[in-house]
C-alpha positions in Angstrom: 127.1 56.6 52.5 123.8 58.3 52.7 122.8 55.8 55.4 124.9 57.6 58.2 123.9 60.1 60.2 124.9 63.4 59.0 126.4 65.8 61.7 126.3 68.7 59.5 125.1 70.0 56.3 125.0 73.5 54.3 125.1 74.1 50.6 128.5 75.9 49.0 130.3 76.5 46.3 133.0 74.2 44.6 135.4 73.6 42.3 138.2 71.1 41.2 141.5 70.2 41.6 144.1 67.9 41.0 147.3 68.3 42.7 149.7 65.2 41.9 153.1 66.9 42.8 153.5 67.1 38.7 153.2 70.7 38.9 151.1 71.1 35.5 147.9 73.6 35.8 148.8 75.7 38.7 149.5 72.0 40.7 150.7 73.3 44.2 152.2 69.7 45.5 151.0 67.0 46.8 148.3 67.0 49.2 148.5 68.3 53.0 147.0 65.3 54.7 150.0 63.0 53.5 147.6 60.7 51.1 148.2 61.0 47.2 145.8 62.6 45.5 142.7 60.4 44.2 139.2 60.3 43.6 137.5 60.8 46.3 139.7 63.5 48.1 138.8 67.0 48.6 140.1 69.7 50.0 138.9 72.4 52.5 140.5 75.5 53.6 139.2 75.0 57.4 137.9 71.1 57.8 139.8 69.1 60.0 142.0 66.3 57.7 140.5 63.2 57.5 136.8 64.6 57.5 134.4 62.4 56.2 131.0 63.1 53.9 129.6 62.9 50.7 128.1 65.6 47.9 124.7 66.1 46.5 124.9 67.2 43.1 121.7 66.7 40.5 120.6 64.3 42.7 123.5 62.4 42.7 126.3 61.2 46.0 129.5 61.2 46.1 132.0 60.4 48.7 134.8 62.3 49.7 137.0 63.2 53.0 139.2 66.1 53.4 142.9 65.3 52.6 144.3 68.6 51.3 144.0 72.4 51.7 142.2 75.0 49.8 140.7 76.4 47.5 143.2 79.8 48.6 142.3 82.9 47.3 139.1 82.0 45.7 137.1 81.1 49.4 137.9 84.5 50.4 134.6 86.4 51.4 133.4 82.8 51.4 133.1 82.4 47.9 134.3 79.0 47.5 135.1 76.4 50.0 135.1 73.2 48.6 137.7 71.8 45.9 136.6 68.5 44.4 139.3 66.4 42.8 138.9 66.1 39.3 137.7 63.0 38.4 134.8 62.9 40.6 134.3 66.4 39.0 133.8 65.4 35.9 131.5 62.4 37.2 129.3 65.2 38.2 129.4 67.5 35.1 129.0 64.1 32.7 132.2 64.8 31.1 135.6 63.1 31.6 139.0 64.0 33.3 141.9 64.7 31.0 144.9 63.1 32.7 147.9 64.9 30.9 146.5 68.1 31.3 144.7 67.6 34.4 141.5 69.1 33.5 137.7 68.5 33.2 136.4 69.0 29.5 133.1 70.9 28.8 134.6 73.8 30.7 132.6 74.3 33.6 135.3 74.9 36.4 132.3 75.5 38.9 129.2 73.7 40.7 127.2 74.5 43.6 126.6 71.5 45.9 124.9 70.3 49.0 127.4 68.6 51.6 126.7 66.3 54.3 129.1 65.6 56.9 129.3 62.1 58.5 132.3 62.2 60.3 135.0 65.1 61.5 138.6 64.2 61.0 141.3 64.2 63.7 143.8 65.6 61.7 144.2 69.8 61.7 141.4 72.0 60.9 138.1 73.6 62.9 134.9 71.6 62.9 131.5 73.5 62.1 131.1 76.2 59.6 133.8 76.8 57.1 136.4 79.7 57.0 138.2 81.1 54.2 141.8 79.9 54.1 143.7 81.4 56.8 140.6 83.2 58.1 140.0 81.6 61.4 137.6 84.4 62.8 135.4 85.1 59.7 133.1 82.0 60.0 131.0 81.3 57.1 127.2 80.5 59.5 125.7 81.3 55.9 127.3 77.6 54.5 125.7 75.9 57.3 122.2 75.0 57.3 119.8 72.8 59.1 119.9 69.1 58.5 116.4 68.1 55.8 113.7 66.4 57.4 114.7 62.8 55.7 118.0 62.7 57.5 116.8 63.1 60.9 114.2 60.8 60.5 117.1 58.5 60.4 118.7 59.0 63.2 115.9 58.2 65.6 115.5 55.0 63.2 118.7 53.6 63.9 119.4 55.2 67.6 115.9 53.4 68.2 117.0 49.9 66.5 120.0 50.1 68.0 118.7 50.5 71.7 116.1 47.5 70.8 119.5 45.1 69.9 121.2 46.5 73.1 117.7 45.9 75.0 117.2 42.6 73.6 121.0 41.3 73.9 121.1 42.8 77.8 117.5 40.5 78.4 118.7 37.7 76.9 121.9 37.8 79.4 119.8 38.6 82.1 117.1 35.7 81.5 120.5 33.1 80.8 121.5 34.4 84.7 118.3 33.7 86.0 117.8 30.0 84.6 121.2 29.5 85.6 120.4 30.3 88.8 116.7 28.4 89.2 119.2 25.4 88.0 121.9 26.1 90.9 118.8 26.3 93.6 116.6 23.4 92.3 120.1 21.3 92.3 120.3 22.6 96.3 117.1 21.7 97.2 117.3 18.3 95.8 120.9 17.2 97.6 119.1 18.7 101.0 115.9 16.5 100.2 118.5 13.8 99.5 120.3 14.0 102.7 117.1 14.5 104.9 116.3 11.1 103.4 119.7 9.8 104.5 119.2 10.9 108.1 115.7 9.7 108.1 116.7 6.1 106.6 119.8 6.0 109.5 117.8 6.9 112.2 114.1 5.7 112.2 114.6 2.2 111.4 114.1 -0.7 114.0 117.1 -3.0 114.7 116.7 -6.6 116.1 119.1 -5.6 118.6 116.9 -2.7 120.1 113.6 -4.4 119.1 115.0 -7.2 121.5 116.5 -4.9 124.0 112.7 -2.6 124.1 110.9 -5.9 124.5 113.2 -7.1 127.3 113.3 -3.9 128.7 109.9 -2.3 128.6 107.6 -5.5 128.9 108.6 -5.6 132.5 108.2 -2.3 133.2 105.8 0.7 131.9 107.0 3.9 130.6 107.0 5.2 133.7 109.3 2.2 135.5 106.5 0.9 137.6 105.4 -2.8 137.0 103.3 -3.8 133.5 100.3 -6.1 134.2 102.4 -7.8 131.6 105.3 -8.3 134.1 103.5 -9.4 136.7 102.0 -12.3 135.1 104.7 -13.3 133.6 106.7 -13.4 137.6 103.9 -15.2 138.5 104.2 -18.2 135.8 107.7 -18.8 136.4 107.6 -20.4 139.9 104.1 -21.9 139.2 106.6 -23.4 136.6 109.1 -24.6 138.7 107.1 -26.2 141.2 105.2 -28.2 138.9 108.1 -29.2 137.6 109.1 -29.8 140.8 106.4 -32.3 142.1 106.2 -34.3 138.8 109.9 -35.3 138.9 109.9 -36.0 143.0 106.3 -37.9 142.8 107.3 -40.2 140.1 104.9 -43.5 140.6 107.3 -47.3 141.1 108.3 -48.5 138.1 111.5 -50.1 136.4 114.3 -48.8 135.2 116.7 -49.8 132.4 120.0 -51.7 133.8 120.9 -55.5 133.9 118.4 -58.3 135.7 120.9 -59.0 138.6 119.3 -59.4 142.4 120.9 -56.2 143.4 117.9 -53.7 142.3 120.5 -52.2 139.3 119.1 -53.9 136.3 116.7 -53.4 133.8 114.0 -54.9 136.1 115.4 -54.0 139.5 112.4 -52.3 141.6 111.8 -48.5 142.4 109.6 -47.3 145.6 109.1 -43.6 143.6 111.2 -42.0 146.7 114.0 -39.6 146.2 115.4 -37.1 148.7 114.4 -33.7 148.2 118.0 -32.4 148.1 119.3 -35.1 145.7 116.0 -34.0 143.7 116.6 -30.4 143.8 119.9 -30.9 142.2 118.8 -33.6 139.7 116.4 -31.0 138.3 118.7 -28.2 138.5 121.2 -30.5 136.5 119.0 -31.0 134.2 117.8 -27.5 134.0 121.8 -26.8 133.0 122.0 -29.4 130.5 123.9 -32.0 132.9 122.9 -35.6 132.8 
């Protein structure tokens, strides 16, 4: 309990109580704040129900939060406002709690603690600085005091370790979103490297087809359409061409030809003058140029 941050703290006078509903020793019914009574319940005339804190007595904590109202009579003028159940009473004093007749031996009925307040309550009552019961407007300021040195040392201690785990869980977020994002653009960049490829593989490659069809089309002709020195020579060696093949197949020397010896000139030793006419010539080697025999 001492670990919490207090939110008040003052020093007062208490005493005990133990109201079961029995009715022995002045018991006034069970408590106000609808919890039966225990160890660990005290009772205030002005703290919200459901306040929560802890007691310094001799050095010594002990728990408590507010489930009942009172002391009555005895906080007027602010004498005592704090009731401690019994048992945790008689923790304090060393001593035990009598359960028939509800009382604390060594007969000391009254202590004077310091209180620390961790927590108010959301039950009824009025937070800060005690009244006497059913006093609203005579605040006792006196039973409020400044928090020690030690227990606001605390505070910045575990506001301060607190902001370094919020710091440190909100960078750890942030860095995850980042290298989630480097992943998402690297994995961009490489498909677009991927497709450039693609498009440079489709595109830039050389074909037969057009290697053919530039060849046929360009040796002819420069860049700029006008005649190659390449095309030229190459019109010139085509009729050079034909009319040496020309001549060799029209001046053919006299020789024989394969047929039958008969006396008709059609055998295989019938005689040839090497004269052909030039049109029958023309067409032989134009047959033969086509494939004809």
């Amino acid at each position: 309990m001492s670990n919490e941050t207090p939110i008040q703290h003052g020093e007062v006078t208490a005493t005990y109580f133990w109201d079961d509903g029995s009715g022995i020793n002045g018991d006034t019914g069970a408590p106000a704040g609808g919890e039966p009574m225990q160890k660990g319940l005290f009772s205030s005339p002005s703290w919200p129900l459901g306040t929560e804190g802890y007691i310094v007595y001799e050095g010594e904590e002990h728990e408590f939060f507010i489930g009942d109202r009172g002391p009555g009579d005895p906080s007027a003028d602010c004498d005592v406002l704090l009731d401690i159940d019994g048992k945790t009473f008689a923790d304090m004093m060393g001593t035990s709690f009598d359960e028939e007749s509800l009382t604390v031996g060594g007969g000391n009925g009254h202590a004077e603690v310091e209180y620390y307040i961790t927590e108010w309550g959301d039950g009824n009552g009025t937070e800060g600085a005690p009244h006497p019961f059913n006093e609203p407007g005579n605040k006792c300021e006196d039973a409020v005091s400044p928090l020690p040195e030690e227990k606001t040392e605390e505070k910045p201690e575990e506001e301060s370790a607190k902001e370094t785990s919020d710091d440190g869980a909100e960078q750890a977020a942030k860095d995850e979103q980042q290298a989630k994002e480097q992943a998402k653009e690297q994995e961009q960049a490489d498909q677009a490297a991927a497709a450039e490829g693609q498009d440079d593989g489709g595109d830039g490659g050389v074909t037969a087809e057009t290697a053919t069809n530039d060849l046929s089309g360009a040796e002819l002709t420069g860049a700029d359409g006008v005649m190659s020195g390449t095309g030229l020579l190459t019109l010139a060696i085509i009729p050079a061409i034909l009319i040496a093949l020309f001549f060799a197949w029209t001046r053919r020397p006299a020789g024989q030809h394969a047929g039958s010896a008969d006396g008709e000139g059609k055998g295989l030793l019938a005689g040839s003058d090497g004269r052909h006419s030039l049109g029958s010539s023309i067409s032989a080697l134009f047959d033969r140029l086509r494939g004809n025999k």
